[in-house]
N, C-alpha and C positions, 0 to 999 in steps of 0.2 A: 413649870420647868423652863430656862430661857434656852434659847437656840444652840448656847455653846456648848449644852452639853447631853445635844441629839446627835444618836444616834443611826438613825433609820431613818429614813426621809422619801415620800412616795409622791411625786407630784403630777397635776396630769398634762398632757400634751398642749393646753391652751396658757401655760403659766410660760413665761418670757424666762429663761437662763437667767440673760442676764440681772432681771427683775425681783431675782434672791439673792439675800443678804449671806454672800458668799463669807465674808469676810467675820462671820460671826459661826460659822457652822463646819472650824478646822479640827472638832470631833467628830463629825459625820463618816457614819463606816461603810453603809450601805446608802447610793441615789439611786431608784427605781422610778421611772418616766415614763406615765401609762401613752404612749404615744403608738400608734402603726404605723407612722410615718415617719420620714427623715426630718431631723432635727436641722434647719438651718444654719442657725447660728450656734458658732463652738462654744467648746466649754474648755475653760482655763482649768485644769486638773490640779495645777500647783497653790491655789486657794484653796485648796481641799486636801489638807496634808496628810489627813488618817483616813483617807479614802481607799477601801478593798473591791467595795462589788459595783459595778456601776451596769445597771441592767436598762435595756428598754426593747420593744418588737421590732419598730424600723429601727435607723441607723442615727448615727452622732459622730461629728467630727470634733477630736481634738486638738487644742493647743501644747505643742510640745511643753513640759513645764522646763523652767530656766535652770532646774537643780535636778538630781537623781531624784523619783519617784519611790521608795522603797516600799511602801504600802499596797499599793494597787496589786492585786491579783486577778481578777477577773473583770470583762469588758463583752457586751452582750449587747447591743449589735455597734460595731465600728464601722464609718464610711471608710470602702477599702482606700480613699484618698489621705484618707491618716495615714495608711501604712506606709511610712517612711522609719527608714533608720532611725534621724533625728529622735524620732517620739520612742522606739522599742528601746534603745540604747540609755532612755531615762525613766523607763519603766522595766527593768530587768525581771523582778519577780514576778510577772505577769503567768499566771497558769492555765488560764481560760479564756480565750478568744474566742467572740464568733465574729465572721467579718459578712461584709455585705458587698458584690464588685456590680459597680455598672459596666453598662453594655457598651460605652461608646470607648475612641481611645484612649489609654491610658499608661502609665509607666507600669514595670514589672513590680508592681510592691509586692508578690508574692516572694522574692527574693529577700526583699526584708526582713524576714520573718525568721532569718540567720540569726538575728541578732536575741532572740529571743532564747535564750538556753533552756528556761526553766517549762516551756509551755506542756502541756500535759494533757490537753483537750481543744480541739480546734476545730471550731464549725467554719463551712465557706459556703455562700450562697450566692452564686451570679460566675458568669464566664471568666476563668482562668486565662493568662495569656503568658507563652512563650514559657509553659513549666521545663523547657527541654535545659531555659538556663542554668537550672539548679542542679545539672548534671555540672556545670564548671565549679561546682563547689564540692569539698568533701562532703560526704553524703553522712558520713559519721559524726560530721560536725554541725550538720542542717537536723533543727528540730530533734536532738538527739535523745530530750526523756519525753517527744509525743507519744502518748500509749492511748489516743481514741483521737479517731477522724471522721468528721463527717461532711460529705460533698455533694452541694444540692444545685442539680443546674449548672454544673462546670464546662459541659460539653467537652470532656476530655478524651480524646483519640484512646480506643482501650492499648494501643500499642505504648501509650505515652505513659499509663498507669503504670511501667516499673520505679518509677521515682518514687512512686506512693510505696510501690514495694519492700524499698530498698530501705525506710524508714527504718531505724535501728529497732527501737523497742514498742512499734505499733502493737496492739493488742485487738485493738477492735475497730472496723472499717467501715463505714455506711457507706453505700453508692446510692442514688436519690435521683430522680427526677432527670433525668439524662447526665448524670454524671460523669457517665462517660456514652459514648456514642461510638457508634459502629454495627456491625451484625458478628462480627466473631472479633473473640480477645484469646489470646495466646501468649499464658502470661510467660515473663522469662524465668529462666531456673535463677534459684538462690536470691530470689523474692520473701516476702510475708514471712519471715521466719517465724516471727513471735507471735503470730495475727491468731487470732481466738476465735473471733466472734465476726463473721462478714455478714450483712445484709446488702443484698440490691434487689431495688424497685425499679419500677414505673423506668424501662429504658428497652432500646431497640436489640439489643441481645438477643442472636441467635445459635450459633456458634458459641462452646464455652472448650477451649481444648487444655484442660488444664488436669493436672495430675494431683496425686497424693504428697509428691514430692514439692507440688507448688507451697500444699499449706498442711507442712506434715505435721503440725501442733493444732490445726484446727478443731474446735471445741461443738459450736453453734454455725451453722449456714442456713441464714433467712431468707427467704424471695417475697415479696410484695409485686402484686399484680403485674406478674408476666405472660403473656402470651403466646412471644417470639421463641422464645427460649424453647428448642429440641427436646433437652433433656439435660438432667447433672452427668458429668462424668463418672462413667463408672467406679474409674478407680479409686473412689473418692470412698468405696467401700473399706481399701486399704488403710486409712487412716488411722490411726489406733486408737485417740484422743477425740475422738468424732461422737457427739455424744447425740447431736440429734439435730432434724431437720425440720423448719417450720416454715409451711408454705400458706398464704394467706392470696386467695383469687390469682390464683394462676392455672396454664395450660393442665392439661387431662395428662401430655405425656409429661411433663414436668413431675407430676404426683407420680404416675405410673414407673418413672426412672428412681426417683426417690423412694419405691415398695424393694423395687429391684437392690437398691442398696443395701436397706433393709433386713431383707431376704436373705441377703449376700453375709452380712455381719451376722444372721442366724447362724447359720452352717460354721462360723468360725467360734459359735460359741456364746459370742454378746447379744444376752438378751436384753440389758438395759436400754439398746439404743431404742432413740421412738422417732417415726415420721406423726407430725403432728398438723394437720392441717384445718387450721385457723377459722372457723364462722365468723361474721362481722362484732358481735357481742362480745367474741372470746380475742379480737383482737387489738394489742391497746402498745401501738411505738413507743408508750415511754418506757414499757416495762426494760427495755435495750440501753435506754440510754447511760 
């Protein structure tokens, strides 16, 4: 079968970009780039014109293409130095991001990310800067059909997570590896509307002063090895939609607040709800994803 009319294409991290006969392979749907590391040199996307999924572990900078993109859907892992308008603005149906930010300075490309209508799933891994901008934009119009987020390493001030709040149609929220930082968060009212499914890990959480009314649709509340963390909020028994809590290596009172909810949603009647707490065997992140 000749190149033109591959589909699927998996190459591995020692093959040269440029060293593929790009110009022969503008049916290719699927690039997967067995690399962990950052890809150097870019890649021209517009020689690639029925291109949807372009996957790899580390990261890849693109070339803006010179025409709309209408193909591309998903991009797994992007050097956050792509994020520019120029590139989102010729890739509109893009549904899947995940992005990757270095450490040193850099322009707001999180703001970019406006232009992006249709996105629907957004990973970020590496420090955020200056999320406060996206407060000068309608918040209705930023990111407005994301319905799963996930933040790995953002170091975001828990004061700062109302923006994430405020997301129109979030459904499902990972917080990851200091995603946010601080010792107590206090989220603001008329947050999380739609938010379902919250997981946080592995962060400095001590403090959680948050109510029923923060996440009155709330479905699933995960914790990944906490320590810090006092306890859940009680009121978090009120919730009506609350179907169950899974705690995986975390504090003594953490479990102990979460029997207490428990307990709490007994006496009103539900006995569906379950606190489930997690063994190493029994526990597997992607089931969330």
């Amino acid at each position: 079968m000749g190149l033109v009319h591959l589909r699927y294409l998996k190459i591995p991290a020692t093959l040269k970009l440029n060293s593929l006969p790009l110009f022969m392979l503008w049916n290719l749907q699927k690039l997967d780039i067995d690399a962990s590391l950052s890809i150097s040199e870019p890649l021209d996307i517009c020689r690639l014109p029925q291109l949807k999924f372009l996957y790899l572990v580390g990261t890849i900078q693109l070339v803006p293409p010179r025409s709309v993109h209408h193909n591309l859907e998903s991009i797994r892992y992007l050097d956050h130095m792509s994020c520019t308008e120029e590139l989102f603005m010729r890739i509109p149906n893009l549904r899947t991001l995940g992005v990757i930010a270095g450490w040193g300075k850099a322009f707001n490309w999180f703001q970019s990310l406006a232009c992006l209508y249709k996105l629907e799933d957004l990973h970020v891994c590496g420090k955020i800067l200056h999320l406060d901008s996206v407060g000068s934009l309608s918040i209705e119009n930023f990111l407005p059909n994301l319905k799963k987020l996930k933040l790995f390493g953002t170091k975001l001030n828990w004061k700062k997570m109302y923006v994430v709040g405020m997301l129109p149609k979030l459904e499902v929220l990972f917080l990851e590896d200091d995603a946010g930082v601080g010792r107590k968060w206090k989220p603001r009212d008329r947050g999380f509307r739609g938010l379902k499914l919250l997981i946080i890990g592995n962060c400095d959480l001590q403090i959680w002063k948050a109510t029923g009314d923060h996440f009155h649709v709330l479905e699933c509340l995960v914790f990944i090895e906490l320590e810090g963390l006092k306890k859940i909020p009680s009121d978090f028994a009120h919730i009506t939609t609350l179907k169950s809590i899974k705690l995986y290596r975390c504090s003594n009172s953490i479990i102990s607040s979460a029997k207490c909810i428990q307990e709490e949603k007994l006496d009103y009647g539900n006995d569906a709800f379950t606190v489930d707490i997690l063994r190493d065997n029994e526990f597997d992140e992607s089931l969330w994803y």
